[in-house]
C-alpha positions as CSV (number, residue, x, y, z in Angstrom):
1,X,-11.9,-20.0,6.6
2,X,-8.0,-20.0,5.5
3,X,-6.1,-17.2,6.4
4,X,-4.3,-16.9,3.4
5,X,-8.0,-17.0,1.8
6,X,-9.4,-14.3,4.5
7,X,-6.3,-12.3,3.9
8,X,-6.6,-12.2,0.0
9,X,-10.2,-11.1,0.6
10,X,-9.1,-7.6,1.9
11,X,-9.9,-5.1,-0.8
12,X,-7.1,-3.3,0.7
13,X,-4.4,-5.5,0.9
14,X,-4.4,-6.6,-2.6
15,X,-6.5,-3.4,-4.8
16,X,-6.3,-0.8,-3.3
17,X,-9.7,-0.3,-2.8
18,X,-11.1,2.2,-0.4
19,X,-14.7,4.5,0.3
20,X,-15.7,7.8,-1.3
21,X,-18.0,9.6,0.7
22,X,-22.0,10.0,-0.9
23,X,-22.1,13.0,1.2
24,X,-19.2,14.9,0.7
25,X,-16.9,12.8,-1.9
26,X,-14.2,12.6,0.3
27,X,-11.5,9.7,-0.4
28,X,-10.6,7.4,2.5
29,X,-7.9,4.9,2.5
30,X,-8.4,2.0,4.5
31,X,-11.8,2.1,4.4
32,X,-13.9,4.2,7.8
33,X,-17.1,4.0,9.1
34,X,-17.1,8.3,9.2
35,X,-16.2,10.9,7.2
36,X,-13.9,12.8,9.1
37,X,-14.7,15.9,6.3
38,X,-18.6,16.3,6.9
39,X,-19.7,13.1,9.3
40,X,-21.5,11.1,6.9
41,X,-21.6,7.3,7.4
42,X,-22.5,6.3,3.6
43,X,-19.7,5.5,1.1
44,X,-19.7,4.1,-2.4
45,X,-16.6,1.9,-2.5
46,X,-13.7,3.5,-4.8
47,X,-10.7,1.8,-6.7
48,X,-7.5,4.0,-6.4
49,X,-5.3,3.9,-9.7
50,X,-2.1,2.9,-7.7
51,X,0.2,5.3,-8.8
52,X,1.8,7.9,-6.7
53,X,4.9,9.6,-5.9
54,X,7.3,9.3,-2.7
55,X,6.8,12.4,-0.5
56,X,9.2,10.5,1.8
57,X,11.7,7.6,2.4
58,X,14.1,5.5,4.5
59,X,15.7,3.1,4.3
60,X,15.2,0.0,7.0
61,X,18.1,-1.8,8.3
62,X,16.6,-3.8,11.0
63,X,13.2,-5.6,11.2
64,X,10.6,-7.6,13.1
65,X,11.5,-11.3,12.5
66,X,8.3,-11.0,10.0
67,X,10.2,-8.6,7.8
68,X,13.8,-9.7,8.4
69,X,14.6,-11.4,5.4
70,X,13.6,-8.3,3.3
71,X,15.9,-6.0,4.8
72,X,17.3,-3.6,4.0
73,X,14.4,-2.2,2.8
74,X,12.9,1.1,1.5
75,X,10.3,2.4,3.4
76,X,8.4,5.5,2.6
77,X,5.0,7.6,2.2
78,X,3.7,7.8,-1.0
79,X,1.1,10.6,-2.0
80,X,-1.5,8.9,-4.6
81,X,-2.6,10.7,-7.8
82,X,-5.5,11.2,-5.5
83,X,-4.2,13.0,-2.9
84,X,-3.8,10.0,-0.4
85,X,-1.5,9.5,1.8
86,X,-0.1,5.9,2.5
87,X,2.5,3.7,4.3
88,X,4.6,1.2,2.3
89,X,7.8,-0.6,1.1
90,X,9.2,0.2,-2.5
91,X,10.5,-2.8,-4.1
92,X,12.4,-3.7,-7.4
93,X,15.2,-0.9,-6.7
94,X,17.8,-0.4,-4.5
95,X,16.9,1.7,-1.4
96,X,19.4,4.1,-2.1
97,X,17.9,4.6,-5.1
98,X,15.0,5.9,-4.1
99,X,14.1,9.5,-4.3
100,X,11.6,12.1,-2.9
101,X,9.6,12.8,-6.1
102,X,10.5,9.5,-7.9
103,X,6.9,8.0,-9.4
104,X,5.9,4.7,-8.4
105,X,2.6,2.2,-9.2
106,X,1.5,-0.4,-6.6
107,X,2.5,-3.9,-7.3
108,X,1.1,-7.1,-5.3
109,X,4.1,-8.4,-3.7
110,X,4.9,-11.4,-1.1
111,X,5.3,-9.6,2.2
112,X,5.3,-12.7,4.7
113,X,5.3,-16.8,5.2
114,X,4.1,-18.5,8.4
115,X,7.1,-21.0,8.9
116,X,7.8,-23.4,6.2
117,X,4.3,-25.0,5.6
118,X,2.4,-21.8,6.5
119,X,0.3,-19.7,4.4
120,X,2.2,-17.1,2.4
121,X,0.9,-13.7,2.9
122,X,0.9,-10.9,0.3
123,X,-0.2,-7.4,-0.5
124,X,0.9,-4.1,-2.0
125,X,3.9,-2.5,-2.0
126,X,5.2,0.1,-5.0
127,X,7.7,-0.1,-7.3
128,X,9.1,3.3,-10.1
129,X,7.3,3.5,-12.7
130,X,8.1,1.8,-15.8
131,X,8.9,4.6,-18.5
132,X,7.4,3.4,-22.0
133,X,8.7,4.7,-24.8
């Protein structure tokens, strides 16, 4: 199998898809194989509405030569509208820009290329908002 193909196939890289719990309804993002609330090892899968707020950000000056050409960047922990916590880059604003509070959605976003003729790699990141009017 491709990577890029293999990669794409991730519920969690590209949907934000993670487990509830049968036993307990506990939300998990990634996925587990426990509950860490009540031990059960059965979960329906659950689609996360990918929109949160930034509980806290910084921004990144210096990279791993994966992420070099995006700095700087912002990144930051966002709290989901379901209470998840997650690690992630905001994109689409300047990283000064970026505030504790400020509501973001999750966007699928290029994140990485494997050389020149390599397969291009992407998943989430978040962006604010958009305020319709």
């Amino acid at each position: 199998m491709q990577i890029a193909k293999s990669w794409r196939r991730q519920p969690s890289n590209l949907r934000l898809e993670g487990t509830r719990c049968t036993g307990c309804g506990q939300l998990e993002f990634p996925t587990v194989i426990r509950c860490a609330q009540c031990g059960e090892i059965e979960f329906e899968t659950y689609q996360f509405a990918g929109k949160g707020k930034v509980i806290v950000a910084s921004t990144v000056y210096e990279a791993t030569r994966d992420f070099g050409e995006h700095v700087p960047y912002c990144a930051a922990i966002i709290e989901l509208e379901e209470g998840i916590h997650l690690a992630t880059m905001i994109t689409d604003v300047d990283p000064a820009d970026v505030t504790v509070g400020m509501e973001v959605e999750m966007v699928t976003r290029r994140i990485a290329a494997q050389g020149d003729n390599g397969p291009i790699l992407y998943a989430y990141k978040f962006a604010p908002q958009l305020q319709i009017l």
